[in-house]
C-alpha positions as CSV (number, residue, x, y, z in Angstrom):
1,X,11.6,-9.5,30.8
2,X,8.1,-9.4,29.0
3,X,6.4,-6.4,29.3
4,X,3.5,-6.6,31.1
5,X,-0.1,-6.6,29.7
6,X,-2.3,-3.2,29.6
7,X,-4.5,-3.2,31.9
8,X,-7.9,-6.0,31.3
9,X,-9.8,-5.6,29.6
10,X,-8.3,-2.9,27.2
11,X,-10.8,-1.8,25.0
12,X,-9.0,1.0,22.6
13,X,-9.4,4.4,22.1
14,X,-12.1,6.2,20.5
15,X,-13.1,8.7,18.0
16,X,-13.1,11.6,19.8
17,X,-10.6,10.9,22.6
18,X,-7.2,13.1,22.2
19,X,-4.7,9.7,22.2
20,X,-7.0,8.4,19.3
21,X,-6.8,11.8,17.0
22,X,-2.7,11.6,17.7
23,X,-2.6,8.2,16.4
24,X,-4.2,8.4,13.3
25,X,-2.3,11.3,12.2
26,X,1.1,10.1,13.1
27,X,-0.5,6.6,11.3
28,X,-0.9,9.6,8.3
29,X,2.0,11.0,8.5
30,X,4.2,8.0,9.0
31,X,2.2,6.5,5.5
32,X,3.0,10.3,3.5
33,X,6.5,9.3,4.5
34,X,6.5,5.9,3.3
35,X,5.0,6.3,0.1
36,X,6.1,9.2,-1.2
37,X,9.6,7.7,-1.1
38,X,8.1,4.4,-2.9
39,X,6.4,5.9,-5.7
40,X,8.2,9.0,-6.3
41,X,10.6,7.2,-9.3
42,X,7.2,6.6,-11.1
43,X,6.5,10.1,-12.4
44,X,10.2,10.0,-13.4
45,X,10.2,7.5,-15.4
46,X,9.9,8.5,-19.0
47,X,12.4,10.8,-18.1
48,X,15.1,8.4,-16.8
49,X,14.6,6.1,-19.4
50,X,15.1,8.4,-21.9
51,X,18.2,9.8,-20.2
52,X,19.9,5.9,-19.6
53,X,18.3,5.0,-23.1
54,X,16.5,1.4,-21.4
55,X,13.1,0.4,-22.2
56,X,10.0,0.9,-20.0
57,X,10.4,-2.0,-18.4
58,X,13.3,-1.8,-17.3
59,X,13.2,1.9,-16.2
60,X,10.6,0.6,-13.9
61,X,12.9,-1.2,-11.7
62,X,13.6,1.5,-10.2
63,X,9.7,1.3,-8.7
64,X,10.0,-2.4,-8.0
65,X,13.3,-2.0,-6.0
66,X,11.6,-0.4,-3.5
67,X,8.8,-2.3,-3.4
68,X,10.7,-5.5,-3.5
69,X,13.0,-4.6,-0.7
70,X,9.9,-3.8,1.3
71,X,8.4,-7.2,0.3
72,X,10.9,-8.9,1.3
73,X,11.1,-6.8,4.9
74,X,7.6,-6.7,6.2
75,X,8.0,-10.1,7.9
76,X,11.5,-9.8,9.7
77,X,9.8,-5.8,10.7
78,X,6.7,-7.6,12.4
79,X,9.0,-10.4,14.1
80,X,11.3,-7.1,15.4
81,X,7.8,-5.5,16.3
82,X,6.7,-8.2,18.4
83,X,9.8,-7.9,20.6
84,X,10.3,-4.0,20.6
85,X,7.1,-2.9,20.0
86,X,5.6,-1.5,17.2
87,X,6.1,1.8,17.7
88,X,9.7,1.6,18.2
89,X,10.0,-0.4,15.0
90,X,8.3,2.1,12.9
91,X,10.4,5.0,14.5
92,X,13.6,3.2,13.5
93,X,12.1,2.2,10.4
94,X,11.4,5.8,9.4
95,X,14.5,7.5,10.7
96,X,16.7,4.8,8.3
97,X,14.9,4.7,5.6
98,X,15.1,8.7,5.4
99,X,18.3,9.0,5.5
100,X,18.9,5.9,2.8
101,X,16.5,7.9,0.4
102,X,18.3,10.8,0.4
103,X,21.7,9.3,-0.8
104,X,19.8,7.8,-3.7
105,X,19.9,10.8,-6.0
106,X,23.8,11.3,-5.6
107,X,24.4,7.8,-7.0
108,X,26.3,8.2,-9.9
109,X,25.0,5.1,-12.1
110,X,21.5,3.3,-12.7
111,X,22.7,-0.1,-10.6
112,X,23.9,2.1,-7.7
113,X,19.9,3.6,-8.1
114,X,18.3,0.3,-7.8
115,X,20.8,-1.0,-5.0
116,X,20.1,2.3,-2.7
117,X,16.4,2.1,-3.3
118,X,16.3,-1.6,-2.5
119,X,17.5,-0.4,1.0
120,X,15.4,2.1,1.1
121,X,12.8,-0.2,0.6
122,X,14.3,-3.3,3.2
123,X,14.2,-0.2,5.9
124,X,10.7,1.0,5.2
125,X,9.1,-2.2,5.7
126,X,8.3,-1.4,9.4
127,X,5.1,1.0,8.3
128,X,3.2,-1.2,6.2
129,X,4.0,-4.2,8.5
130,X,2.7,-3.4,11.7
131,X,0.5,-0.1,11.1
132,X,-2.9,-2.0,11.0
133,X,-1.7,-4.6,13.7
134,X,-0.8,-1.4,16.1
135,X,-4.7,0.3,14.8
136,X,-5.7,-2.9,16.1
137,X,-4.3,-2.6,19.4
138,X,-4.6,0.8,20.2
139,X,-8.0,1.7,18.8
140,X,-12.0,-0.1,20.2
141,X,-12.2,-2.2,17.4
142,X,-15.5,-0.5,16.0
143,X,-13.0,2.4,14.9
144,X,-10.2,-0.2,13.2
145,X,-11.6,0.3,9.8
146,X,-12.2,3.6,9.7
147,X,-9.0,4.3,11.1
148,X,-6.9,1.7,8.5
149,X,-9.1,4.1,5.9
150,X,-7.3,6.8,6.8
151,X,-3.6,5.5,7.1
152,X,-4.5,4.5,3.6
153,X,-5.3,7.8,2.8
154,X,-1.7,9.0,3.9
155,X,-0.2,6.4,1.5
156,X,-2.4,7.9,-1.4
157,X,-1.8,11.3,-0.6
158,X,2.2,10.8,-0.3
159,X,1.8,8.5,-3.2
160,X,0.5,11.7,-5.1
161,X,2.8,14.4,-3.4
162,X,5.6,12.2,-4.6
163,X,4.6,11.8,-8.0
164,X,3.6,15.7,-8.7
165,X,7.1,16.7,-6.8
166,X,9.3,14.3,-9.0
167,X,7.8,14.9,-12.3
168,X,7.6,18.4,-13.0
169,X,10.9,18.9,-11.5
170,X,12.7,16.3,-13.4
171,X,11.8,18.5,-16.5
172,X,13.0,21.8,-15.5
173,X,16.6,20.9,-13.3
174,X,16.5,17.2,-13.4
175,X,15.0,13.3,-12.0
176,X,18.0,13.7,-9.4
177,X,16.8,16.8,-7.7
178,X,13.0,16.0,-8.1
179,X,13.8,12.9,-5.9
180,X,16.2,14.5,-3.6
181,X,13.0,17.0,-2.8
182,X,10.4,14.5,-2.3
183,X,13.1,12.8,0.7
184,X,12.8,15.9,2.4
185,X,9.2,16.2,2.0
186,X,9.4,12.6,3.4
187,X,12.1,13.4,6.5
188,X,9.1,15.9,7.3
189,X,6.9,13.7,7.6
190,X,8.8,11.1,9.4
191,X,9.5,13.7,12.2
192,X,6.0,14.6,12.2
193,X,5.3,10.7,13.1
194,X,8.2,11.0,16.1
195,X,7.0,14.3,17.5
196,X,2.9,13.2,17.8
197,X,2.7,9.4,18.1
198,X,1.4,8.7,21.8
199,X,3.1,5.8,24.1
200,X,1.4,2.6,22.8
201,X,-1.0,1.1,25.8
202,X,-2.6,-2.3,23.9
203,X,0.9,-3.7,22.8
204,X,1.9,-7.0,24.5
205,X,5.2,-8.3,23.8
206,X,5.8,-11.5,22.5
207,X,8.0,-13.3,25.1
208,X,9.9,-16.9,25.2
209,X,7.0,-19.1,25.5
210,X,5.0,-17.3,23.1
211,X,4.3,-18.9,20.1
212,X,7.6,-19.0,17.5
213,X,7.7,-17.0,14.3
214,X,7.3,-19.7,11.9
215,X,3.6,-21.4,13.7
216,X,2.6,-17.4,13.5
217,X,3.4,-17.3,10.0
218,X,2.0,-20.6,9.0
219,X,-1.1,-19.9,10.7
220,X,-2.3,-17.8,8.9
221,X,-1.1,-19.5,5.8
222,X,-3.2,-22.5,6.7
223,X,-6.4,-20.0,6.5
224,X,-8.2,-20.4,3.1
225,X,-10.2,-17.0,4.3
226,X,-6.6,-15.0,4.7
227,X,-5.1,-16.6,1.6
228,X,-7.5,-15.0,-0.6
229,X,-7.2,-11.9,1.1
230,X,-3.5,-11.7,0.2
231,X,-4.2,-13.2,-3.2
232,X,-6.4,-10.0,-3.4
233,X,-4.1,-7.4,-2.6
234,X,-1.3,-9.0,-4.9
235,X,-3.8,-8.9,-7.9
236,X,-5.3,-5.3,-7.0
237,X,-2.3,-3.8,-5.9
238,X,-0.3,-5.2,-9.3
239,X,-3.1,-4.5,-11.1
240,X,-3.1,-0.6,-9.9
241,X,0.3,-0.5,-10.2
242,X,1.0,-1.5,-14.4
243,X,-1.5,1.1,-15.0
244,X,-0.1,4.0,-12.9
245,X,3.7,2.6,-14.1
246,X,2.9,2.6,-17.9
247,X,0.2,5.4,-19.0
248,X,3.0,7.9,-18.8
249,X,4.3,5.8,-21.7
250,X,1.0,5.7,-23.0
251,X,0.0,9.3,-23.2
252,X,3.7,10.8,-23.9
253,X,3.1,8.8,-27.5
254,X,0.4,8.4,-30.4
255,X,-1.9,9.5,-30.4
256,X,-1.9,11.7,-27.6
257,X,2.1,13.6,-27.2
258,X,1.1,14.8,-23.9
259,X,4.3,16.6,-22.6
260,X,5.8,14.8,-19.5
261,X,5.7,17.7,-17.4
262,X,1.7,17.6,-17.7
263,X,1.4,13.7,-17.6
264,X,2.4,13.6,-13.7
265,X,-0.7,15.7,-13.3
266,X,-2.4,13.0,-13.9
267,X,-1.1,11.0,-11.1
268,X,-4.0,13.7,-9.3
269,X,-6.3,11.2,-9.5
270,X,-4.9,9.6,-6.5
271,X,-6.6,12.1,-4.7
272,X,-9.8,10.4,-5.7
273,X,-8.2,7.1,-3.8
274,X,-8.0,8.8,-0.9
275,X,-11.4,9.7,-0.6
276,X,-12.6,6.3,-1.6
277,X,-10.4,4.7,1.2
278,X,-11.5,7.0,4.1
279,X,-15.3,5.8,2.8
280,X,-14.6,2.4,1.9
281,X,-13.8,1.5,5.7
282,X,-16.9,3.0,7.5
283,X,-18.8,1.0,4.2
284,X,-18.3,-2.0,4.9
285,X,-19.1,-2.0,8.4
286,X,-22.5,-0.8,7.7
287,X,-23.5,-2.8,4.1
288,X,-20.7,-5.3,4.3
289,X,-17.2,-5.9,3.3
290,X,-17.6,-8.3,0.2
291,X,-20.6,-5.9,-0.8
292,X,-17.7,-3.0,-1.1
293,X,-15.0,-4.9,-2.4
294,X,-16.9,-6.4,-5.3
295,X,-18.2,-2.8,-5.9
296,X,-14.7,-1.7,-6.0
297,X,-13.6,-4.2,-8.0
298,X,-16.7,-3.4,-10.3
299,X,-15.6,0.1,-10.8
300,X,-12.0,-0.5,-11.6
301,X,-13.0,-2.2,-14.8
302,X,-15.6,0.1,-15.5
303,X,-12.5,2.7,-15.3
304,X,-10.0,-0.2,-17.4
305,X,-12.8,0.1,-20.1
306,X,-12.5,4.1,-20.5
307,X,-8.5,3.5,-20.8
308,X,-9.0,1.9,-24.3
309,X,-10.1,5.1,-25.1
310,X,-8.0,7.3,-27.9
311,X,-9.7,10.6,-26.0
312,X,-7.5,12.0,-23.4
313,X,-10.4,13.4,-21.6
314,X,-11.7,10.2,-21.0
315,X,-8.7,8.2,-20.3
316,X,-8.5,11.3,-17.6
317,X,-11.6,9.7,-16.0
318,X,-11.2,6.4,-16.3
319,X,-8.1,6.6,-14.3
320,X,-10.0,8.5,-11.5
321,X,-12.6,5.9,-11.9
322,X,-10.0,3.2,-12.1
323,X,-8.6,4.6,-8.5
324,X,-11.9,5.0,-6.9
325,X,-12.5,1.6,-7.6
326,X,-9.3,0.3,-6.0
327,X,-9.0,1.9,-3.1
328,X,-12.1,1.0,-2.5
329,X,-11.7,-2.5,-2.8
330,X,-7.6,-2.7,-1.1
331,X,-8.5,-0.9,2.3
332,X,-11.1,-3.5,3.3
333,X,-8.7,-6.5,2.5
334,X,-6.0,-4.9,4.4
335,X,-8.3,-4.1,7.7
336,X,-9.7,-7.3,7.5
337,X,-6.3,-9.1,7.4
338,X,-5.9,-7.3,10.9
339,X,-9.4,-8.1,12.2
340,X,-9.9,-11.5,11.4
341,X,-6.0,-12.7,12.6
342,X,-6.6,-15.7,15.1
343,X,-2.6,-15.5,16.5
344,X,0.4,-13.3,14.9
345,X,-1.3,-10.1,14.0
346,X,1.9,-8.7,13.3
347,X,2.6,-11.6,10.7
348,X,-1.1,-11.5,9.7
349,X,-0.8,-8.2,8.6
350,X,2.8,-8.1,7.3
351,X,1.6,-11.1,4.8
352,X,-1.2,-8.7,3.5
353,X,1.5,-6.3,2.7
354,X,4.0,-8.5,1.3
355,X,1.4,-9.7,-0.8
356,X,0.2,-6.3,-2.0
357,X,3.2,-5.4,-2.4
358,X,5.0,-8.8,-4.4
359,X,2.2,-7.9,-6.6
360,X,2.8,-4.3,-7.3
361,X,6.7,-5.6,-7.6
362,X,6.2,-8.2,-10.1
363,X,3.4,-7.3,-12.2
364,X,4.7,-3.7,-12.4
365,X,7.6,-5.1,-14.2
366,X,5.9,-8.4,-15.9
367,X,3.4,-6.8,-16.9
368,X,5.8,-3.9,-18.8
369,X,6.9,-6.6,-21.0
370,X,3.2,-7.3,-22.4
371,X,3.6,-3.5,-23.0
372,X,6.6,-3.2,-24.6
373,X,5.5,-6.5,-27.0
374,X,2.0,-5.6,-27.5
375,X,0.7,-2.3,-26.4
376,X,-1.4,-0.8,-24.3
377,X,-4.6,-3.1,-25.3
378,X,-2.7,-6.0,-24.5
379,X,-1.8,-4.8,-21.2
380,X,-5.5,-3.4,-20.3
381,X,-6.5,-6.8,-20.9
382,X,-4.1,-8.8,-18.7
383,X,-5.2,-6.0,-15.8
384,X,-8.9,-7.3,-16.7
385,X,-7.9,-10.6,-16.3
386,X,-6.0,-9.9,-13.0
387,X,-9.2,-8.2,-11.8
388,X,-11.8,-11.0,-12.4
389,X,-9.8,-13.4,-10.3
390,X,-9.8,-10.7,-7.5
391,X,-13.0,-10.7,-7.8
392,X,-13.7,-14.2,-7.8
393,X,-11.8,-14.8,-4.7
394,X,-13.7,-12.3,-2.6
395,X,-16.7,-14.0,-3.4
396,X,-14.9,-17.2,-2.1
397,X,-12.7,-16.4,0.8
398,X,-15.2,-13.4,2.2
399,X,-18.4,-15.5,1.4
400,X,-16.3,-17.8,3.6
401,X,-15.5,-15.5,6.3
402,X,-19.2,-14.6,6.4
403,X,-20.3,-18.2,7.2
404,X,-17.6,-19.1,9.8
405,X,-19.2,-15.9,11.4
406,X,-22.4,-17.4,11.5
407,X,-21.2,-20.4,12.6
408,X,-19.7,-19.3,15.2
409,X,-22.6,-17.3,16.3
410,X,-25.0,-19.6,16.5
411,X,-22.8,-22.2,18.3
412,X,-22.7,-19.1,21.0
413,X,-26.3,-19.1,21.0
414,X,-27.0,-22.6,21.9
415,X,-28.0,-22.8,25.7
């Protein structure tokens, strides 16, 4: 039987109301977990590659596994979502995926790796799928954004607690037992997400006569204003992704011979992502959302430029000011692709992340083969390139979004 609807009209929680404060930190919580478990292999990387003797490239599969076995889940997650509910989804989701992650450092060969984090990735895809459509729901819609900021901020910061576990420890005993830790950092977290996340009151489930999966899907497809948006994350996301996959390589060689234990410190910077999500959402609200996005875009090249750099202390920045930039710009696509869905939230939202995360899949590894070719210059410039057309397509498909606004607007103003 359908479940039936909250009560009318339901209007969301609040800042400053106890239900709201719960959700956003199981929202945290539940994104530590996620991405720490994603992004973990990436501080690892010279280090298994070295061990397996395979390129850069290749050693970064074991990145783009994950990611692409949450690509390729984020859409079946949302469809299950629809008819459980999203926060059952994301509690099975979570409870799996833990337990996948931690058999991955007892596989004995670098195919068994890839295979268990592909899994791992497949049974993940619940978080990313459905956490902005369940903001959505949950929350008064004035607190969406800021709200999205912050369950972006829990990807960053487990992005970064992933990375700094990982590396250093796959110097002193090993890339095995530096993954193996960050999985219990992320089992933490994943109970943290069970033990605090409140019963959901704005979910609806989709029932028999509801529109099918496939109209859902296509819908939004049809939406010039939502395909940029995704073409946005996949370009960003990618973009963010070659650079945080290949300066290890970078800075572990000429000119600089960083040692590898210090090069995960850089993957610090994140920090400053965090930040610039959290702000980035309340932005936009109050100077507009292409106004940050170009911005952010604007400040990821500004960041790209410093990388060319042969001085370590200003590579150092430019990455900061190469994240700044990004999470800048990815939050407000991402809440957007929740706020502006006309039917399928849940599919609206699971597209954004397949898309952002397709990108980080393929042009983490695409990308490595510019590198391995041509070098770092070549690669900084096929990021550049990747950037501009961001760019260009938020001034399209947001400029676009603005004037069906309007439109709208004033065809509710005529008497």
């Amino acid at each position: 039987m359908p479940a039936s609807p909250p009560p009318s009209p339901w209007r969301g929680f609040e800042r400053g109301e106890r239900p709201y404060t719960r959700i956003v930190v199981a929202l945290f919580a539940a994104g530590f977990a996620t991405f720490a478990q994603i992004f973990d292999a990436q501080a690892v990387l010279p280090a298994l590659g070295r061990e397996l003797g395979i390129p850069a490239a290749s050693a970064a599969l074991t990145v783009s596994a994950t990611t692409i076995g949450l690509a390729l889940s984020v859409l079946p997650w949302a469809s299950v979502a629809d008819r459980i509910g999203r926060v059952a989804a994301m509690r099975i989701s979570l409870m799996s995926a833990t337990a996948l992650s931690l058999l991955v450092p007892l596989m004995p060969t670098f195919e068994s790796v890839l295979l268990l984090r592909g899994l791992t990735g497949l049974a993940l895809g619940a978080v990313p799928a459905i956490a902005v459509a369940y903001l959505a729901e949950e929350l008064h819609g004035s607190w969406v954004g800021v709200a999205a900021g912050t369950y972006v901020a829990g990807n960053t910061i487990g992005g970064i607690a992933g990375r700094l576990v990982a590396g250093p420890l796959s110097e002193v005993v090993g890339w095995r037992t530096g993954l193996l830790t960050v999985s219990v950092l992320g089992a933490v977290a994943a109970a943290l997400f069970l033990l605090i996340v409140p019963k959901p009151q704005g979910f609806v489930r989709v029932g028999p006569t509801g529109p099918p999966l496939h109209t859902r899907i296509l819908f939004q497809l049809r939406d010039p204003v939502m395909l940029a948006l995704y073409s946005i994350g996949f370009l960003l996301m990618g973009a963010f992704s070659v650079v945080y996959n290949y300066l290890g390589f970078r800075l572990t060689g000429q000119p600089f011979f960083v040692p590898e234990a210090l090069v995960s410190l850089l993957f610090v910077a994140y920090l400053s992502g965090t930040v610039a999500s959290r702000v980035s959402g309340s932005l936009g609200g109050r100077i507009g959302y292409l106004r940050v996005m170009l911005g952010g875009i604007a400040i990821m090249l500004l960041g790209l430029a410093m990388l060319f750099a042969d001085s370590l202390p200003l590579v150092i920045v430019g990455l900061v000011v190469f994240t700044i930039g990004c999470f800048s710009a990815h939050p407000v696509a991402s809440g957007l692709s929740g706020r502006w869905a006309q039917l399928g939230r849940g599919q609206a939202t699971a597209l954004y992340q397949l898309s952002w995360l397709s990108g980080t899949a393929f042009f983490g590894w695409a990308v490595g083969l510019v590198y391995d070719g041509a070098g770092w210059t070549a690669t900084l410039a096929t990021v550049i390139g990747m950037c501009l057309l961001a760019a260009a397509l938020a001034a399209l498909g947001i400029g676009l979004l603005g004037r069906r606004r309007s439109a709208i607007s004033g065809a509710l103003s005529q008497p």
